[in-house]
C-alpha positions, 0 to 999 in steps of 0.5 A: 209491874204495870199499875191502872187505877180504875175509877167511875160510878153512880149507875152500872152504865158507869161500871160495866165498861171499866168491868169489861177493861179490867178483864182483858187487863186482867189477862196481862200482867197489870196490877189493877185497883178501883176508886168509888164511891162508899155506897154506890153501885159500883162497890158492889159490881166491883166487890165481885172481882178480885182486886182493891177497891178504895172508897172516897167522899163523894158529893152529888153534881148537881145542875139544880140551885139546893143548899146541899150544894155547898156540902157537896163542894167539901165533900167533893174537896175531900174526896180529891185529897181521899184519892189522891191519898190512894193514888200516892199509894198505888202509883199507877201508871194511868188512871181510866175513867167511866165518868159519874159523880165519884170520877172527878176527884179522882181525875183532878187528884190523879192530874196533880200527881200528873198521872195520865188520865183517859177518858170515855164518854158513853153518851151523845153529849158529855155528862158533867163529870165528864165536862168537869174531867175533860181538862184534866184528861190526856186522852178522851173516847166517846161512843158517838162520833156526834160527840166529838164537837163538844171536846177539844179535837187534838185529844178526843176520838169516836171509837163506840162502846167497849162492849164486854166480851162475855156478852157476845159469848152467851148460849142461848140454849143455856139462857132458856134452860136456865129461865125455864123457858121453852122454844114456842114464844120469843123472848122479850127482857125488860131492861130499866136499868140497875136502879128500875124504872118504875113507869115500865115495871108498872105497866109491864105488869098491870099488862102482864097476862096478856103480854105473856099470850104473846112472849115469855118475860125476862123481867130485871127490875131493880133493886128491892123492886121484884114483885111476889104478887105478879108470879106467873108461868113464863115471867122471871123478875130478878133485881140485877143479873150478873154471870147469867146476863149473856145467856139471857140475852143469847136467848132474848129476841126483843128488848125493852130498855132505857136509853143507857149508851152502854146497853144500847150498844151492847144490843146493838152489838148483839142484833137484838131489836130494841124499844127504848124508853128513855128518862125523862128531862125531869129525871135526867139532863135528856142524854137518854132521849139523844141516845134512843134519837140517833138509835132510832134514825139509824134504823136500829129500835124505835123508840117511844117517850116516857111521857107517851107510855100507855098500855095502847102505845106499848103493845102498838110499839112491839108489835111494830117492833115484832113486825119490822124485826128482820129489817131492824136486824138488818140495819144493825148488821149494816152498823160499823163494827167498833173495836172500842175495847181493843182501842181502849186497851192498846191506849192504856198500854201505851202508858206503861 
């Protein structure tokens, strides 16, 4: 039997691609498994599907000077002989890899093994998992082609986002019905990511009453992050959503997000026009902001700085975004189709 050990994590951009793979794998005759961390969000999608997960020790990479980054060196090195421990066991054909502190050890274990490892890098410029990965890698993806100049070229190819099937089949009829909601207001989803982003859930709702004059709200907030204060008609908050998510945005007409590649993509695959509010260089390394830059000079959202979030800035942004629609739509026909699942797929199979 064909063998795949799956491995990435840290956040859900991290995860839904190596979702969206291991159901299609999942249609063949492959024995499949995933690596991650002991708490990360991973364990809990993953813990969804039916097939082993392996929990390793895992440090946090950091690009900052703090004494935890000796710990996490051990914990790292832990990590690596925690993998290749399951690797030994599993003795998969390939390892596929989504990136995220939890990856490393794995690549560098599954390397020794001298097991093939592929690679795919969701952001504009290589996350450091991915920097640290990418010797290892026998063969590198990346969603955008501006990607490339930082990998070496004889093993790294641009094919876009492997976009989960299941969302370009949602019913937006059943979304409607499902949020109760009616067909006299667009639908605007708010979208901060699998952790939230507490500047946009504020301000979403410190707005919320006249937001709702115009839209009905889809509201995903984050873990631990639903409010029983702002209840209103015509607003939904949920954590996180799982099966329903492709309903939900069959019947969303514009979206608020952050600038996570996989996301954006995903929006884009679906022609919603999209706002994006990406993370700040203080909370992150700026890959969202690259993302959201290149989405926005495409003609496919616009996008609006963190920093520059106001009530004024919100409401002048969607109503541009509202007023544009159709030119937005247009631009995102206009976008070269990716395959990337397929792509992914086929490379997979090739090392079987």
């Amino acid at each position: 039997m064909k063998k795949i050990v799956f491995t990435g994590g840290g956040s859900a951009g991290h995860v839904t691609p190596n979702i969206a793979l291991i159901n299609e794998l999942q249609k063949e005759d492959w024995s499949i498994s995933y690596i991650g961390s002991k708490a990360g969000i991973e364990k809990e999608l993953i813990g969804k599907l039916d097939i082993p997960y392996y929990s390793i020790s895992s440090g946090k990479l950091r690009r900052y000077v703090s004494k935890e980054n000796i710990k996490d060196i051990f914990k790292v090195i832990k990590g690596c002989f925690d993998a290749r421990k399951v690797l030994k066991k599993e003795k998969p054909d390939v390892v596929f890899s989504k990136g995220g502190f939890v990856s490393v050890p794995v690549v560098i274990a599954a390397n020794t093994l001298k097991i093939p490892v592929i690679l795919h890098e969701s952001d504009l410029t290589p996350g450091l998992a991915n920097k640290l990965s990418v010797r290892f890698a026998t063969k590198i993806f990346t969603s955008f082609e501006e990607t490339l100049r930082y990998l070496p070229s004889e093993k790294a190819k641009a094919i876009g986002s492997p976009i989960r099937r299941e969302i370009l089949e949602g019913s937006a009829t059943k979304g409607r019905d499902y949020l109760g909601f009616h067909n006299e207001k667009p639908v605007l989803t708010i979208m901060g990511g699998s952790l939230g982003a507490k500047k946009i859930n504020d301000i979403i709702r410190e707005n919320l009453d006249t937001l709702l004059q115009t839209y009905q709200i889809v509201h995903l907030c984050g873990k631990g992050n639903v409010s029983n204060e702002h209840i209103r008609t015509g607003y939904k908050q949920f954590e996180y959503v799982h099966g329903e998510l492709p309903d939900i945005l069959a019947a969303t007409d514009y979206v608020v997000t952050r600038g996570g590649s996989n996301s954006i993509f995903e929006f884009l695959a679906l022609k919603i026009p999209m706002l994006i509010i990406p993370l700040t260089k203080q909370q992150s390394r700026g890959d969202q902001i690259l993302n959201g830059k290149v989405f926005s000079e495409n003609g496919y959202a616009y996008m609006l700085e963190e920093e520059s979030l106001t009530s004024e800035q919100l409401f002048k942004s969607l109503q541009k975004m509202e007023t544009n629609k159709l030119h937005l739509i247009e631009n995102m026909k206009k976008a070269q189709a990716s395959d990337a699942l397929n792509e992914i797929v086929n490379e997979i199979k090739s090392h079987s």
